[in-house]
N, C-alpha and C positions, 0 to 999 in steps of 0.2 A: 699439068693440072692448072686450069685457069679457074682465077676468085675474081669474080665482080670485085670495081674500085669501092663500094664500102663496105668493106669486109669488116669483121670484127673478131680480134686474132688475139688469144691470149700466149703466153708464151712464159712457164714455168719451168723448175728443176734447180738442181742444188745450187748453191753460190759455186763461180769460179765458173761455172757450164758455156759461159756465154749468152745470154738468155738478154740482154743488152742491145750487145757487137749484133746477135742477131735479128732482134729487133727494128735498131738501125738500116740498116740494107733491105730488109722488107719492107721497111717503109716508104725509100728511096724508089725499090724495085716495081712496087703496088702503088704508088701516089698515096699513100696511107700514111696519117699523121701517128706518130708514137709519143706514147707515154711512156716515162719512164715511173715505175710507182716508187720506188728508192726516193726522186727527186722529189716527189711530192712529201713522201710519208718523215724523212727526215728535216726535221728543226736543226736552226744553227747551234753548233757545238754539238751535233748528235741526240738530239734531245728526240725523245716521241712527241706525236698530239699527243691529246685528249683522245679516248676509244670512239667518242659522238662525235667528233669534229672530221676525225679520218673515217669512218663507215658515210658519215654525210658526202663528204668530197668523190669518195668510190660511189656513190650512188649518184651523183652527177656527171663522172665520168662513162660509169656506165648507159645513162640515158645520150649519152653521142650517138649519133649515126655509124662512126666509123671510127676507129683504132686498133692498134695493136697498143697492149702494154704487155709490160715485163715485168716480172716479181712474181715472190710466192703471199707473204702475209695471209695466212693460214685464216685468219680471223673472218677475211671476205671472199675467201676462195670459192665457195659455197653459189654467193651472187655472181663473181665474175663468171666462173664455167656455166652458168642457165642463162649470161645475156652471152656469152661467146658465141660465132659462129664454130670456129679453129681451136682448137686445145693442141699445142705445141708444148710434149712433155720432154725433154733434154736428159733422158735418162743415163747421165756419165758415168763412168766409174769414179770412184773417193776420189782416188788418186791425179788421173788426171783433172777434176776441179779441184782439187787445192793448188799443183803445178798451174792453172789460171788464176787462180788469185792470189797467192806469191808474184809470178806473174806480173800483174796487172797493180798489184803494190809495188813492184819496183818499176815499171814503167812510168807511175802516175804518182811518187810517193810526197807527200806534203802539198798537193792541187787538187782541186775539188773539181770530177768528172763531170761532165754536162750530163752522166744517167746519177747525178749525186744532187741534193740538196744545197742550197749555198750557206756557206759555212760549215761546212763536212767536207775537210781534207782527207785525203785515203791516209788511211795510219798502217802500221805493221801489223797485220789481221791477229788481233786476240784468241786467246785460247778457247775462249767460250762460242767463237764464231767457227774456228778450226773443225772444234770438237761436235760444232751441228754439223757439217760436212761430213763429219769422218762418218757420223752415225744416221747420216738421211737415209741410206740405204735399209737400215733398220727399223729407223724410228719413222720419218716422213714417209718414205716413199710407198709402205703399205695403203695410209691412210689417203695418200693422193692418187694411188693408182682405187681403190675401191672408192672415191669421189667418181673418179671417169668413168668408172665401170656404172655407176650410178644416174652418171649423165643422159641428157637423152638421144635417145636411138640414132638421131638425124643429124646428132652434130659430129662433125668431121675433127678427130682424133688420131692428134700425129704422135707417135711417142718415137723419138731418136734416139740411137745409142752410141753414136762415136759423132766427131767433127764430120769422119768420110760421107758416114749419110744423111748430115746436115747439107753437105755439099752437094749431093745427088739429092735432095728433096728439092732445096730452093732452089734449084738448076732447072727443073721441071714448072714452078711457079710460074705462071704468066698473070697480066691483071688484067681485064677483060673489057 
């Protein structure tokens, strides 16, 4: 499958999925700059914007020519998916994204990841971020598969359900 080099790629699904890691390598693979929205949307010491200041910033991102970003933020979901070209939905199971973000806290624990904001060291994933995982399957993930479903007709919607066929998707990617 070949995307023209300005493609415009979003790439969603639960925390721990990968949705980053995979980002990263598309972008490498595509010539496609990535955003990370993590690194934009977090303030030092974990802090939020202001709701005007981040829907501004995503509305500038979104008038680029070309990117892939990574994240959910429910808030702009809406905007991202109608300027995407690529809806890349990472539909994991619980279990294995929490085993990636355990994970990815002890690989990185006390360093601030370059898809992280500076001043936002990875910490020991709290209960309150666990427990969105445990229950995207229930809670999320209805409302972001009937977004897609929602979407329009012409736009190219990937939804993956293990690492395997993340590897056989991107494997097929060419940039054009």
């Amino acid at each position: 499958m070949a995307y023209r080099r300005s493609v415009r790629m979003l790439i969603i699904g639960p925390g721990g999925a990968g949705k980053s890691t995979l980002a990263r390598r598309l972008g490498a693979k595509l010539g496609t700059p990535v955003i990370h929205l993590d690194a934009l949307y977090w303030r030092p010491g974990w802090k939020e914007p202001p709701e005007s200041e981040w829907i501004a910033q995503v509305d500038e991102l979104l008038a680029l020519d070309e990117w892939i970003l990574d994240g959910n933020y429910s808030g702009t979901f809406a905007k991202r998916i109608a300027a995407a070209d690529i809806v890349v939905f990472l539909d994991f199971p619980r279990l294995q994204c929490l085993i990636g973000v355990y994970s990815r806290w002890w690989k990185t624990r006390g360093r601030v990841r370059d898809d992280l904001g500076p001043g936002c060291p990875e910490y020991f994933p709290k209960a309150d971020f666990v427990r969105w995982i445990w229950n995207y399957p229930r809670t999320s993930r209805p409302k972001l598969l009937a977004a897609l479903d929602a979407a329009d007709a012409g736009k190219d919607i990937v939804i993956l359900h293990s690492r395997k066929e993340v590897q056989r998707w991107e494997a097929q990617l060419t940039a054009r």
